[in-house]
C-alpha positions as CSV (number, residue, x, y, z in Angstrom):
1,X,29.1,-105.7,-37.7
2,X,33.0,-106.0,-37.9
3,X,33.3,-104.5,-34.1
4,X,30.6,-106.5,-32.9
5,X,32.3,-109.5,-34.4
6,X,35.7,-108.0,-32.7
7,X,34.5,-107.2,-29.5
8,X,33.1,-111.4,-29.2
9,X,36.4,-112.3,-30.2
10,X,38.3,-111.1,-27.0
11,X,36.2,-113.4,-24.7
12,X,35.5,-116.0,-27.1
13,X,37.5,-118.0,-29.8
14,X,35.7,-119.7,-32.9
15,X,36.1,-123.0,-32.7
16,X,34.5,-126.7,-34.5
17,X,34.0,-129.1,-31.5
18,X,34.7,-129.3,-28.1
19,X,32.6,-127.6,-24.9
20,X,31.1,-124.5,-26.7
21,X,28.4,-122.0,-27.5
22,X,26.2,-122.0,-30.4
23,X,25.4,-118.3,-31.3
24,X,22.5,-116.9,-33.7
25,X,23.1,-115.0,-36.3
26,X,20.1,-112.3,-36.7
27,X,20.9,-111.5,-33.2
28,X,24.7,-111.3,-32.9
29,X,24.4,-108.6,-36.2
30,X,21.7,-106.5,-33.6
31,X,24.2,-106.4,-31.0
32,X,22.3,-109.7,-28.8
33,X,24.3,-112.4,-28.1
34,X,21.9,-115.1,-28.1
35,X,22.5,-118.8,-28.1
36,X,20.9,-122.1,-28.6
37,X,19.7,-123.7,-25.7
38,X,17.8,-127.3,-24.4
39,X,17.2,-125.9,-21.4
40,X,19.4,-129.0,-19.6
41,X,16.2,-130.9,-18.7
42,X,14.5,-134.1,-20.2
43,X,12.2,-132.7,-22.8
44,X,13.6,-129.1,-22.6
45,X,12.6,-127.5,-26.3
46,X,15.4,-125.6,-27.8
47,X,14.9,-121.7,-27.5
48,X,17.3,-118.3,-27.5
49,X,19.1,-117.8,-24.6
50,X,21.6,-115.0,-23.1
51,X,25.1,-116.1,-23.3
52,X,26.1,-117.3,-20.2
53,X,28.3,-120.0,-17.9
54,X,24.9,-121.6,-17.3
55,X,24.8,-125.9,-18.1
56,X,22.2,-126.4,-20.8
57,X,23.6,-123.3,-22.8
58,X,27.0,-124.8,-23.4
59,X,27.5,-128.0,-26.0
60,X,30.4,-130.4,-26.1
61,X,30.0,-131.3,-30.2
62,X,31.3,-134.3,-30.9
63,X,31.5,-135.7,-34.6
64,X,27.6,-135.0,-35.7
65,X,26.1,-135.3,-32.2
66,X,25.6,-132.1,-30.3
67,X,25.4,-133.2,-26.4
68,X,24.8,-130.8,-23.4
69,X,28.2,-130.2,-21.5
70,X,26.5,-131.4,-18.1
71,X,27.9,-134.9,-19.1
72,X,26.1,-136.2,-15.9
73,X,22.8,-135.4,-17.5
74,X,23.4,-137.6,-20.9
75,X,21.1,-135.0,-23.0
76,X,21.6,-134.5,-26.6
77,X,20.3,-132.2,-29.0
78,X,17.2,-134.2,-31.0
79,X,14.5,-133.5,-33.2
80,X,11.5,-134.9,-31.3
81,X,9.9,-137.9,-32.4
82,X,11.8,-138.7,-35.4
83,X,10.2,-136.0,-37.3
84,X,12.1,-134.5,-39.9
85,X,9.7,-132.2,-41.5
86,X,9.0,-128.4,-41.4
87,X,8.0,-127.1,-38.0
88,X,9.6,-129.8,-36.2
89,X,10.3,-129.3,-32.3
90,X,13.7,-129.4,-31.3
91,X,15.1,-130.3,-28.0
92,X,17.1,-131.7,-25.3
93,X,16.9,-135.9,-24.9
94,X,18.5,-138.4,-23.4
95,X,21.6,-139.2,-25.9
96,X,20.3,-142.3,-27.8
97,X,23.0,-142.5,-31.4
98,X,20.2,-142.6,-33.1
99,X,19.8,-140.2,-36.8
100,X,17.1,-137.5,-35.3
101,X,20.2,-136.5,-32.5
102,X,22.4,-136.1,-35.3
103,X,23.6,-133.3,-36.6
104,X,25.5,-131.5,-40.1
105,X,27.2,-128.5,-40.1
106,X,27.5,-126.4,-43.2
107,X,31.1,-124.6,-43.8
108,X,30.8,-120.9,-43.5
109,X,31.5,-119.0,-46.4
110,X,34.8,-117.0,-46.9
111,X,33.4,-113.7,-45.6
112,X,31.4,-114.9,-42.6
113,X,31.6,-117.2,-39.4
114,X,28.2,-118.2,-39.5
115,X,26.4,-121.1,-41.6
116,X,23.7,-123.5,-41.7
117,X,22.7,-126.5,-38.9
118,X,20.8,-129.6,-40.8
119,X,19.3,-132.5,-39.0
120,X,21.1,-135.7,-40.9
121,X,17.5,-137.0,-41.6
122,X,16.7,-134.0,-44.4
123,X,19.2,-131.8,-45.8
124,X,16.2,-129.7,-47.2
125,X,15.5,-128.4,-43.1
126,X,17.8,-126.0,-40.9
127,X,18.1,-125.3,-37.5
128,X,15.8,-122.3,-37.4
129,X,15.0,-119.7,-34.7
130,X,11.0,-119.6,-35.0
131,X,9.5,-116.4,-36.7
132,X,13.1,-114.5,-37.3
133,X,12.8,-113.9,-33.6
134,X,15.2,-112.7,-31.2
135,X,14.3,-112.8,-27.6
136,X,14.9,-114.9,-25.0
137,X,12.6,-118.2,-25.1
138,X,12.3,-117.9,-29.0
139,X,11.6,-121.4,-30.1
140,X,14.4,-122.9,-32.1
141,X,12.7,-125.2,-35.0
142,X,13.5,-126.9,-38.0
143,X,12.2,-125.2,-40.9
144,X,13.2,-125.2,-44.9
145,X,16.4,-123.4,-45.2
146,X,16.0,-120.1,-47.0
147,X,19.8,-118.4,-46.3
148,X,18.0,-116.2,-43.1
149,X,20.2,-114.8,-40.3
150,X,17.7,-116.8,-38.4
151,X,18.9,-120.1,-39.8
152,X,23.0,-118.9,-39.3
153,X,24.7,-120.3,-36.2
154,X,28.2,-119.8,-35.3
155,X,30.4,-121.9,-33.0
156,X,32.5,-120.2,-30.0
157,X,35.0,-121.8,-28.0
158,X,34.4,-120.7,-24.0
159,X,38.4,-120.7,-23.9
């Protein structure tokens, strides 16, 4: 894992806010470098994506809102309808302030660049990537956080 880690590090740089990627966990430690992505349209769900330059796979995180970095598109990251519970669909929608678009990330640990995603509606749920999955589409969900690679999300600077 240390050279996989390495070898990301040349083209990317970690980073907390700003126009970046959000990169999975359980993929990155199998060699896939697979992001989080709200597909950049009105109602896109979030799902696994390759990294690329692509709008829709890049986020410009800004205090607890997480926002696409196509700022003509006004799409934030939001738990659809409200609903904070287990299972929850995930998405891209137009940027409203409100609580379900909001977002708090956990500090990694010491030994790792990855930690947890919780909506600000229930600290209980995590940003999830649906049934430990890995390929591209995988639905990203909120689900009760259990400490899974699945449920680890790193940020990356694209510069």
């Amino acid at each position: 894992m240390k050279y996989s880690i390495v070898f990301l590090a040349l083209f990317l740089i970690q980073f907390s806010h700003g126009v970046l990627y959000i990169v999975n966990q359980l993929g990155f430690d199998q060699g896939l470098y697979r992001v989080l992505d709200g597909t950049g349209t009105l109602g896109g769900t979030a799902s696994l994506q390759e990294l690329d330059n692509r709008f829709g796979r890049l986020w410009d995180v800004i205090a607890n809102e997480v926002k696409d970095s196509n700022v003509t598109a006004n799409l934030c990251l939001d738990v659809f309808g409200f609903d904070v519970n287990e299972g929850a669909t995930v998405g891209a929608y137009t940027c409203s302030g409100q609580n379900n678009q909001g977002w708090i990330f956990d500090a990694p640990p010491a030994d790792s660049i990855f930690a947890a995603i919780h909506p600000i509606g229930n600290s209980e749920l995590c940003l999830d990537v649906s049934g430990r999955g890995t390929n591209v589409g995988t639905p990203v969900i909120l689900y009760t956080c259990n400490g899974g690679t699945n449920q680890m999300w790193a940020r990356f600077s694209t510069g």
